[in-house]
C-alpha positions in Angstrom: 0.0 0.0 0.0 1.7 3.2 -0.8 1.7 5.8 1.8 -0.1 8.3 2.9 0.4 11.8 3.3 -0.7 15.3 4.6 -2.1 17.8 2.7 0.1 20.7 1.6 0.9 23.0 4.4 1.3 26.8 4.3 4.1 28.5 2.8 6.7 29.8 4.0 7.9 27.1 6.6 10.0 29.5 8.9 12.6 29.1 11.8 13.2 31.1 14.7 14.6 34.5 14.0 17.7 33.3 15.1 18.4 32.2 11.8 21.0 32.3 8.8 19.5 32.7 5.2 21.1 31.4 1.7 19.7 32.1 -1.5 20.4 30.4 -4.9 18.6 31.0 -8.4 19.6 29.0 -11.6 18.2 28.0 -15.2 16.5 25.1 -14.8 18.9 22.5 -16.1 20.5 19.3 -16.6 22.9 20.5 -14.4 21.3 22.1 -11.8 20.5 19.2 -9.1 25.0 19.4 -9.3 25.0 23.1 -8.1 22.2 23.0 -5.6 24.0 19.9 -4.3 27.2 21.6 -3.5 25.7 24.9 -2.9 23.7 23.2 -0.3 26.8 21.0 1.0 29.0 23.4 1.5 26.7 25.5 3.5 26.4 22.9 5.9 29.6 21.4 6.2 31.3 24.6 7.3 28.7 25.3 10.1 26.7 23.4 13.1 25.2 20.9 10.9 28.0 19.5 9.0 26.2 16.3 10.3 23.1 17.2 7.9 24.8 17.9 4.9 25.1 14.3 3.2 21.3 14.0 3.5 20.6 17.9 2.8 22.4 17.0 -0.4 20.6 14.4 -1.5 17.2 16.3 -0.6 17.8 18.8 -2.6 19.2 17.0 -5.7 15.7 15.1 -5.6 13.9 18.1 -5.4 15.8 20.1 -8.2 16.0 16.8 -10.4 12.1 16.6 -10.0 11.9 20.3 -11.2 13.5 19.6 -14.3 12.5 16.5 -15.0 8.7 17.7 -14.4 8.2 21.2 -15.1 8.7 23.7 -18.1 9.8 26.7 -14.9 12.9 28.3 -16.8 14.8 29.1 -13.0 14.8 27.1 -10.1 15.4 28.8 -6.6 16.4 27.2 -3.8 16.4 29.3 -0.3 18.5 27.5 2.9 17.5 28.9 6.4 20.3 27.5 8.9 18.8 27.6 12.5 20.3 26.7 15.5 18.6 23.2 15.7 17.1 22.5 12.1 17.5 23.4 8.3 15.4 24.3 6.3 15.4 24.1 2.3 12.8 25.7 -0.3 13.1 24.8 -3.6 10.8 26.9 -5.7 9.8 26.8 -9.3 7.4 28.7 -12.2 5.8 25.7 -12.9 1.7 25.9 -12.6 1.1 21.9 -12.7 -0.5 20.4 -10.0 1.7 19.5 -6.2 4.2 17.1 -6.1 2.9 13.2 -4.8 5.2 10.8 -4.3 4.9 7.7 -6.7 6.1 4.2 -5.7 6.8 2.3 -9.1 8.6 -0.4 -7.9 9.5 -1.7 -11.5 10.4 1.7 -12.6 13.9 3.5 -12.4 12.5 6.7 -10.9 9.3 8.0 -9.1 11.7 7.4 -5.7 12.7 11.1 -5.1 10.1 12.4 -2.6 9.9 9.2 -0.8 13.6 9.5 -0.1 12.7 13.1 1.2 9.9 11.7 3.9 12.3 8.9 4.6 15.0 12.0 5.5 13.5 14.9 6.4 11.7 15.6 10.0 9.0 17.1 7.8 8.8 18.6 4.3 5.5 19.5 2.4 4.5 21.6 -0.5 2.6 24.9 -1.8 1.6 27.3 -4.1 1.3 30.7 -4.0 1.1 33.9 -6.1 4.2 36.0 -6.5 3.5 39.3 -8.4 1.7 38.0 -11.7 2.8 34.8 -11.8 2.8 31.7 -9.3 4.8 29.5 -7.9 5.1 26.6 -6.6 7.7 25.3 -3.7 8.7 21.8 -2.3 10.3 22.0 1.3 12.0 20.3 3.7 13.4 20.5 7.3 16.1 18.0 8.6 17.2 18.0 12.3 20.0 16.8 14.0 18.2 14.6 15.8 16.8 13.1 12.6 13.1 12.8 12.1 11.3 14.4 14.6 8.2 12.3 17.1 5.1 12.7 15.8 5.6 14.0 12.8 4.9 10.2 11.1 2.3 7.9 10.7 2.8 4.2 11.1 3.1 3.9 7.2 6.0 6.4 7.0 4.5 9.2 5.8 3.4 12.7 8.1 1.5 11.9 10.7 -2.0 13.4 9.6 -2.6 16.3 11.8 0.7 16.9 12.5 1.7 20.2 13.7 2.2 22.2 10.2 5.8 23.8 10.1 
């Protein structure tokens, strides 16, 4: 049975004011799941949460892949908010289509991406919202160092429904 998850929760996701923010905006390309990768890497490896970075890493590359692979948006932009205890990563693109659902094709080669991401992340979601005349839509995540955080998942996995939302 594939699992089950939450409904989108709002956007932004935001951390305590306490906070360090990193910005990054790309064309969307073959190549830029690479950049956000290390971008995002060496963020965290020369900080608190060097810890975080391996799985930050391959977050983001999932994310980023998944906007190219799945959307027409010419720039991806990824925000990192570094907080004391958790990080936080946006990655927002131009793209209109419906929100991101995690597919399990076991036979298949992808369709994995986002279920890596709710295997990683304490808890991650995803919006839309209108920026100026056009919208948007973002995929986040936040990763702790204490790993996924209690209560946030439901016996198959996935967020526990009517979990706290971010």
């Amino acid at each position: 049975m594939p699992p089950v998850f939450a409904p989108p929760v709002p956007f932004p996701y935001t951390l305590p004011t306490s906070c360090e923010g990193y910005q990054l905006a790309m064309p969307n390309s073959v190549v830029a799941a690479r950049i956000v990768r290390d971008f995002v890497g060496a963020l965290l490896r020369t900080g608190a949460h060097a810890g975080l970075a391996d799985d930050a890493r391959l977050c983001v590359s999932e994310v980023v892949s998944n906007v190219y692979c799945h959307t027409r948006s010419e720039v991806v932009r990824v925000e990192v908010l570094v907080g004391r205890e958790e990080v936080a990563v946006h990655v927002t693109n131009d793209h209109v289509g419906p929100l991101p659902v995690p597919l399990v094709r076991p036979e298949g080669e992808g369709g994995r991406g986002l279920l890596v991401v709710n295997g990683l992340a304490a808890r991650w979601g995803s919006s839309t919202r209108k920026v100026k005349s056009r919208r948007t839509k973002t995929v986040w995540f936040v990763l702790t160092d204490a790993g996924p955080g209690p209560g946030t998942r439901g016996p198959d996995g996935g967020p526990q429904p009517g979990a706290p939302a971010p």
